[in-house]
N, C-alpha and C positions, 0 to 999 in steps of 0.2 A: 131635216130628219136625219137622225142616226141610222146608218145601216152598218157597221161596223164598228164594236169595241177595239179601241185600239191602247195597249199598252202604255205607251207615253201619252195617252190623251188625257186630258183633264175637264170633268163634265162637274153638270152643278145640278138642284133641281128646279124644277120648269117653275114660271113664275106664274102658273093658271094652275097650282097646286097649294091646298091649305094642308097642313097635317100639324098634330098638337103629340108631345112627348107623355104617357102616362104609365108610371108604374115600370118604363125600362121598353114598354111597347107604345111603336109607333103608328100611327096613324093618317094614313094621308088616302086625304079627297081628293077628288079633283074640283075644279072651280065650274061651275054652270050658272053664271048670271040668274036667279034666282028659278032654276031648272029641278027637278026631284033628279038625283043622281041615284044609279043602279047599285044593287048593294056590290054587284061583281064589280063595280069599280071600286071599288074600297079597296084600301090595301092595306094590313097590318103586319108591321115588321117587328120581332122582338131575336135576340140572341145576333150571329151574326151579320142579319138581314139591318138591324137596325144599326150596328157600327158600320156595315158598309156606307147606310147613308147617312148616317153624320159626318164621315169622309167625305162625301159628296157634295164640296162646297165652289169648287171651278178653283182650287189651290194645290190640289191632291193631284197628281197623275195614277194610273188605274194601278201601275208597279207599286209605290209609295202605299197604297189601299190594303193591296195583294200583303204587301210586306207587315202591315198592321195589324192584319187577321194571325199573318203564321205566327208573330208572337203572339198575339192575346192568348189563343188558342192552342200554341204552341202543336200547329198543324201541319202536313205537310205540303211543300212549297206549291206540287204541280198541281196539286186537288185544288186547294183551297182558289190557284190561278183559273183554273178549270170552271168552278165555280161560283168564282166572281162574275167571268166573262160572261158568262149564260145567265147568270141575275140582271147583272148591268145589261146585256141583250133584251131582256125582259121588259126592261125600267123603259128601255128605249122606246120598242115596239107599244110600248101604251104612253109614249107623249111624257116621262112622267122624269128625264133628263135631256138636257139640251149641254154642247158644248159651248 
């Protein structure tokens, strides 16, 4: 388990995870061998939630991510760092990235 985003690290996402791209938003389940999943486990990602995790492939370090947003968005460096780390925290604490 992740307890720590770290800067030069490089995550990917979890392989007990389905999600399908629609419309720019993303969609990801989790996997439960033919279980009724919670809708709170759903998670839909659109705008920079969903370039974050297209990043998210185990090639990208968390900087190289960070650095991706501040152009897209042409945002500034510490926020968008700021809020990555706290997403990617997020992703972690529900199983839904592994390094």
């Amino acid at each position: 388990m992740i307890f720590e985003i770290k800067i030069d690290g490089k995550y990917r996402h979890s392989d007990s995870l389905v999600f399908k791209e629609t419309d720019g938003e993303i969609t990801i389940i989790p996997e439960h061998s033919g279980v009724a999943v919670e809708e709170d486990a759903l998670l839909t990602l659109s705008g920079t939630g969903a370039l974050i995790w297209s990043l998210l492939d185990g090639t990208h370090t968390v900087q190289q991510i960070i650095e991706q947003v501040v152009d897209h968005y042409d945002a500034p460096q510490e926020q968008v760092r700021m809020d990555t780390v706290a997403f990617l925290q997020e992703l972690a604490v529900r199983k839904m990235i592994v390094t």
